[in-house]
VMD Tcl script that builds the backbone (N, CA, C; Angstrom):
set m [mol new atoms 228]
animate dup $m
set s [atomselect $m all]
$s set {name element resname resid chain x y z} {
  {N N UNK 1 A 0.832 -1.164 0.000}
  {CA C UNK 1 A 0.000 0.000 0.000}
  {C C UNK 1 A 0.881 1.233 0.000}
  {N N UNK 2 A 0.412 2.350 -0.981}
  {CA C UNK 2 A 1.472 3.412 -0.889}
  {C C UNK 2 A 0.392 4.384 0.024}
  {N N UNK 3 A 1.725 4.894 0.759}
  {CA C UNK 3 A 0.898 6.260 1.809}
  {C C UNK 3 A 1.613 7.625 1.116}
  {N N UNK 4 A 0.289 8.187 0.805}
  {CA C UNK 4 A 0.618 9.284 0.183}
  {C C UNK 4 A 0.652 10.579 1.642}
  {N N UNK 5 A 1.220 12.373 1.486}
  {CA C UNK 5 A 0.800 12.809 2.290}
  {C C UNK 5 A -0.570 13.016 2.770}
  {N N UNK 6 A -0.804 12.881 4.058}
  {CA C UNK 6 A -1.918 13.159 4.527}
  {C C UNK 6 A -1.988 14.939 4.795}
  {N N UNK 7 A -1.872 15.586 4.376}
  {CA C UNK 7 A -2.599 17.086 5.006}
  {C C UNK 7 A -3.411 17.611 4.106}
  {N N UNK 8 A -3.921 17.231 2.803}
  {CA C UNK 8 A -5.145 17.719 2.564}
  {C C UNK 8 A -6.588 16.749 3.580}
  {N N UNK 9 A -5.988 15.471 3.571}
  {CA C UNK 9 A -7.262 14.767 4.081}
  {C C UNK 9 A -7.136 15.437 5.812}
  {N N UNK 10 A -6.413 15.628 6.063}
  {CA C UNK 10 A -6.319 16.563 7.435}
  {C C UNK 10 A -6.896 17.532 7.669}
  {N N UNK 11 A -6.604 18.718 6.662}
  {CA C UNK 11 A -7.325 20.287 6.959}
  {C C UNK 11 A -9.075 19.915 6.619}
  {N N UNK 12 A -9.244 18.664 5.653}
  {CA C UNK 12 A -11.046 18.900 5.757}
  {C C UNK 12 A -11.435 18.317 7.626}
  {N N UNK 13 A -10.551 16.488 7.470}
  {CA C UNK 13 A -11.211 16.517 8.785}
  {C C UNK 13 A -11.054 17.190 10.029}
  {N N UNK 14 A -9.895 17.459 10.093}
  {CA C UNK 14 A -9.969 18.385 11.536}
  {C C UNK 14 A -10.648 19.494 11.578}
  {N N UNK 15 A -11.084 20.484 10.397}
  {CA C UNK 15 A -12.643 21.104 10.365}
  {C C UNK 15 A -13.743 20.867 10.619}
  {N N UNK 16 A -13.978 19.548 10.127}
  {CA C UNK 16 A -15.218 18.987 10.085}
  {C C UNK 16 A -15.438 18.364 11.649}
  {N N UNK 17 A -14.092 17.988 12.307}
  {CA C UNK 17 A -14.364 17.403 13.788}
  {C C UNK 17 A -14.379 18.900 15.105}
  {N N UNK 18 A -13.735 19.574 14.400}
  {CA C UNK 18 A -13.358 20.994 15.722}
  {C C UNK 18 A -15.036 21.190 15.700}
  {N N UNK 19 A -15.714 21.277 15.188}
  {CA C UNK 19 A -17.654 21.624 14.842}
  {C C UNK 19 A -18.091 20.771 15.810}
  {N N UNK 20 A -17.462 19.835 16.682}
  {CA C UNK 20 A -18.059 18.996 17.662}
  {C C UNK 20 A -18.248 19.058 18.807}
  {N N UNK 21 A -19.120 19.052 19.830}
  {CA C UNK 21 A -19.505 19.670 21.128}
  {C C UNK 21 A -18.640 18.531 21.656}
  {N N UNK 22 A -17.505 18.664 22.966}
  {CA C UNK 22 A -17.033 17.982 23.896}
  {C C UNK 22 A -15.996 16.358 23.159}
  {N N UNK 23 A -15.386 16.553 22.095}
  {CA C UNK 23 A -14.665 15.657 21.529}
  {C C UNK 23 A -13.133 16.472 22.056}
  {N N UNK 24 A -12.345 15.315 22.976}
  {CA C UNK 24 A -10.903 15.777 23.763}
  {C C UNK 24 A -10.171 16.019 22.453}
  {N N UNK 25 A -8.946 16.411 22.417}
  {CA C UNK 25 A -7.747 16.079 21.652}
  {C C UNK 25 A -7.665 14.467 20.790}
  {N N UNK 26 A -7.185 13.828 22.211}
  {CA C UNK 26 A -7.261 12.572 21.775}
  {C C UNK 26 A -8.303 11.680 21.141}
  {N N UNK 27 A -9.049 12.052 21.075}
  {CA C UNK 27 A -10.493 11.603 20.586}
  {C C UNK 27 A -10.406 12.117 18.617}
  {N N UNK 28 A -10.232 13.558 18.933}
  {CA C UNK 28 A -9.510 14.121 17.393}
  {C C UNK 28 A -8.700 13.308 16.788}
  {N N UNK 29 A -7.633 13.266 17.974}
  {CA C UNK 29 A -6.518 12.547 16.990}
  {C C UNK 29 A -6.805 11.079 16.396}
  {N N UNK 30 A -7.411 10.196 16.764}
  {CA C UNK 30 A -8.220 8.943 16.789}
  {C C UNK 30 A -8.883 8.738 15.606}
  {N N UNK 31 A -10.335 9.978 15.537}
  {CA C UNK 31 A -11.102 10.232 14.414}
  {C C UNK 31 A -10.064 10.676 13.049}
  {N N UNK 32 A -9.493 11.291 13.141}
  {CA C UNK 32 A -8.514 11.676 11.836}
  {C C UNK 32 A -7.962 10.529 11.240}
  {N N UNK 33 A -7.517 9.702 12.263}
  {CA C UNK 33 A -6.582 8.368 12.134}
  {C C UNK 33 A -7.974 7.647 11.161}
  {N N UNK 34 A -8.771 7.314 12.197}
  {CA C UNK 34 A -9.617 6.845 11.692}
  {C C UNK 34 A -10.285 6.626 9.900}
  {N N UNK 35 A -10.783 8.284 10.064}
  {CA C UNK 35 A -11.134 8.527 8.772}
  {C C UNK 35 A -10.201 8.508 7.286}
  {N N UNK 36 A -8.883 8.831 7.997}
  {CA C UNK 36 A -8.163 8.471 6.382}
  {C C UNK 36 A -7.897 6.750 6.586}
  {N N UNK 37 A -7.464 6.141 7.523}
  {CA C UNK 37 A -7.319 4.804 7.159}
  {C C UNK 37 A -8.854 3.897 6.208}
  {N N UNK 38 A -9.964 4.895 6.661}
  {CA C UNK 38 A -11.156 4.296 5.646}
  {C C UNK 38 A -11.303 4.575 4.241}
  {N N UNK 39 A -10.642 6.029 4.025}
  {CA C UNK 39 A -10.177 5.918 2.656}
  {C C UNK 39 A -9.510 5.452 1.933}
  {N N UNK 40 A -7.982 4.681 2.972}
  {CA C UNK 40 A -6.742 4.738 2.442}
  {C C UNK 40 A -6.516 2.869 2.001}
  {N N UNK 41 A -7.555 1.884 2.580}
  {CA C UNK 41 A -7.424 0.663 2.815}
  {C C UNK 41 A -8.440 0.045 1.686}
  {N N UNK 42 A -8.067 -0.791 1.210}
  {CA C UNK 42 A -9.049 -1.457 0.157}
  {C C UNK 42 A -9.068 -3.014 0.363}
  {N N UNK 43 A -10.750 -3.158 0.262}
  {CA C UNK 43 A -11.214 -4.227 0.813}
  {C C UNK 43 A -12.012 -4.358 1.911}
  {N N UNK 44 A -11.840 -5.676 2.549}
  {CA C UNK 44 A -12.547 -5.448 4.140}
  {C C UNK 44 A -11.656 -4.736 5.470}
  {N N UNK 45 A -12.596 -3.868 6.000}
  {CA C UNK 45 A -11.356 -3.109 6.952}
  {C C UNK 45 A -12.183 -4.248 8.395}
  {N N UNK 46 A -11.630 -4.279 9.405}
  {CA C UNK 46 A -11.134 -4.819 10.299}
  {C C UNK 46 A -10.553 -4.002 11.271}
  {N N UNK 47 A -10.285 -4.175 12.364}
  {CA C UNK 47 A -9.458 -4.185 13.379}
  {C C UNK 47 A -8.099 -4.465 13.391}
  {N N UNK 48 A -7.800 -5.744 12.639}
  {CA C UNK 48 A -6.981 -6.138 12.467}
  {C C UNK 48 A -6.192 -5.496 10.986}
  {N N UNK 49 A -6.642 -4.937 10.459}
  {CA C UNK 49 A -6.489 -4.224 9.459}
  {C C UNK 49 A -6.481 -2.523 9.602}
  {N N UNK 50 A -7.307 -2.196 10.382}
  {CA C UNK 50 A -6.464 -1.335 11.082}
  {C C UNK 50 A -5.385 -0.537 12.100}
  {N N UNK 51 A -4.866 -1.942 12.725}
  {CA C UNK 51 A -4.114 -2.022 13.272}
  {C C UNK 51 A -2.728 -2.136 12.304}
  {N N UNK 52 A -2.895 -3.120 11.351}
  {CA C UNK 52 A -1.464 -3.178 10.346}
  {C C UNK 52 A -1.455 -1.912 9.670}
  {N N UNK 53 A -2.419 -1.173 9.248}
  {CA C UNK 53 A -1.739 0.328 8.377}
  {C C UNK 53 A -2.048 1.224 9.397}
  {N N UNK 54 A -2.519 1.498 10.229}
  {CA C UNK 54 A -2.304 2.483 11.445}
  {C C UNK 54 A -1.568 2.543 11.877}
  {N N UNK 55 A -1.313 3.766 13.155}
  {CA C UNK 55 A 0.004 3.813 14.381}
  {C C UNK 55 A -0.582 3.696 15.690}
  {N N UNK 56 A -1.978 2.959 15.672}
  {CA C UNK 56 A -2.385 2.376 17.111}
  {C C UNK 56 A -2.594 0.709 16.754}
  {N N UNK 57 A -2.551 -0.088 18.382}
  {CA C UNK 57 A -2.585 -1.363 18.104}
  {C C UNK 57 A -3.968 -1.852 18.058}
  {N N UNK 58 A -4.624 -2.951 17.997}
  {CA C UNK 58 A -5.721 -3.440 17.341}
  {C C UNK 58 A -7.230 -3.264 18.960}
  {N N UNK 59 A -5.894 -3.675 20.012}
  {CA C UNK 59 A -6.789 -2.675 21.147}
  {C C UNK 59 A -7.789 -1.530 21.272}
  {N N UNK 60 A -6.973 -0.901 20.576}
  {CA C UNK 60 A -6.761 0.427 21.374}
  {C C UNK 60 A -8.163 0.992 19.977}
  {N N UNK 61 A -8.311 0.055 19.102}
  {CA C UNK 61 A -9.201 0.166 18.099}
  {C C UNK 61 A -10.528 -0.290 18.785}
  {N N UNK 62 A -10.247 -1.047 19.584}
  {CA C UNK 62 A -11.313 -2.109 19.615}
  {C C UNK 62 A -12.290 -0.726 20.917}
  {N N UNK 63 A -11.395 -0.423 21.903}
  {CA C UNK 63 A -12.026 -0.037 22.693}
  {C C UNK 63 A -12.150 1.611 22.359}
  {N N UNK 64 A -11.450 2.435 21.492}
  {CA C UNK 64 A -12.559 3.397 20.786}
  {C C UNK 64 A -13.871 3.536 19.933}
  {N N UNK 65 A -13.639 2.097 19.601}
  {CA C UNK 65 A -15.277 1.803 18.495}
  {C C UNK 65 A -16.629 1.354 19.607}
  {N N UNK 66 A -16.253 1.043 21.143}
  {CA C UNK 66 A -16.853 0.621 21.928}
  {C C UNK 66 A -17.469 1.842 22.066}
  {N N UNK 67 A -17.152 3.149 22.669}
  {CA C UNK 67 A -17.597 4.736 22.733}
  {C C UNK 67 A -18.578 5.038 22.077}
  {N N UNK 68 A -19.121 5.873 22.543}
  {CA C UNK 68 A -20.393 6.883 21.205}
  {C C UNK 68 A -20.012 7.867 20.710}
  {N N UNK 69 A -20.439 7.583 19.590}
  {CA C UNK 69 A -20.263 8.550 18.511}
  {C C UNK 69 A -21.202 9.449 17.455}
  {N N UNK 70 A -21.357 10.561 17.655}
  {CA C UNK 70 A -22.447 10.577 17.769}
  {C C UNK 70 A -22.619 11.462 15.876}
  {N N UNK 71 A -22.336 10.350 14.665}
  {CA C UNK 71 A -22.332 10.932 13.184}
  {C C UNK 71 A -23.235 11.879 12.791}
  {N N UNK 72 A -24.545 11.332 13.559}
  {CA C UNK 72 A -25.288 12.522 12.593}
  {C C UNK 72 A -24.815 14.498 12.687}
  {N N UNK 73 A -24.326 14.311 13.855}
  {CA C UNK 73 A -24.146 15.440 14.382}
  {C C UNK 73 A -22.772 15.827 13.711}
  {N N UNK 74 A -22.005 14.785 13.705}
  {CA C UNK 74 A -20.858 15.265 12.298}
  {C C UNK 74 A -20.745 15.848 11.133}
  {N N UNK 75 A -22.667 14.370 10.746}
  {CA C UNK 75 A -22.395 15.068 9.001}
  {C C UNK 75 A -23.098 16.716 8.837}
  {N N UNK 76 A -24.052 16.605 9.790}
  {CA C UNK 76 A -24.336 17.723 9.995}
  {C C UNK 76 A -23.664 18.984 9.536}
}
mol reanalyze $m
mol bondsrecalc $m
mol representation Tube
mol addrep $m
């Protein structure tokens, strides 16, 4: 898989997430991760699949997807 730079897919989402009532830093940093690895991966994504092209381990996936999240208010 080639990783291209990420800072255009950056300046939309970290716009689109700062618009969010009570989301920490770390929670940002997570969602960003998040959202380009769903662009960036082809096929079935996983846990385990986002753990191999991410820079968090398959944990640390598991127990942010456990959280609420609350999209509509994103796409909003």
């Amino acid at each position: 898989m080639i990783i291209r730079e990420h800072k255009p897919y950056n300046a939309l989402i970290s716009s689109m997430i700062d618009k969010l009532p009570n989301i920490n830093r770390w929670r940002k940093a997570f969602l960003s991760e998040i959202f380009i690895l769903f662009l960036s991966i082809r096929g079935r994504i996983n846990f385990l699949q986002l753990a191999r092209y991410g820079k968090y381990k398959e944990q640390r996936y598991r127990q942010q997807f456990e959280k609420r999240f609350d999209f509509l208010t994103f796409l909003l």
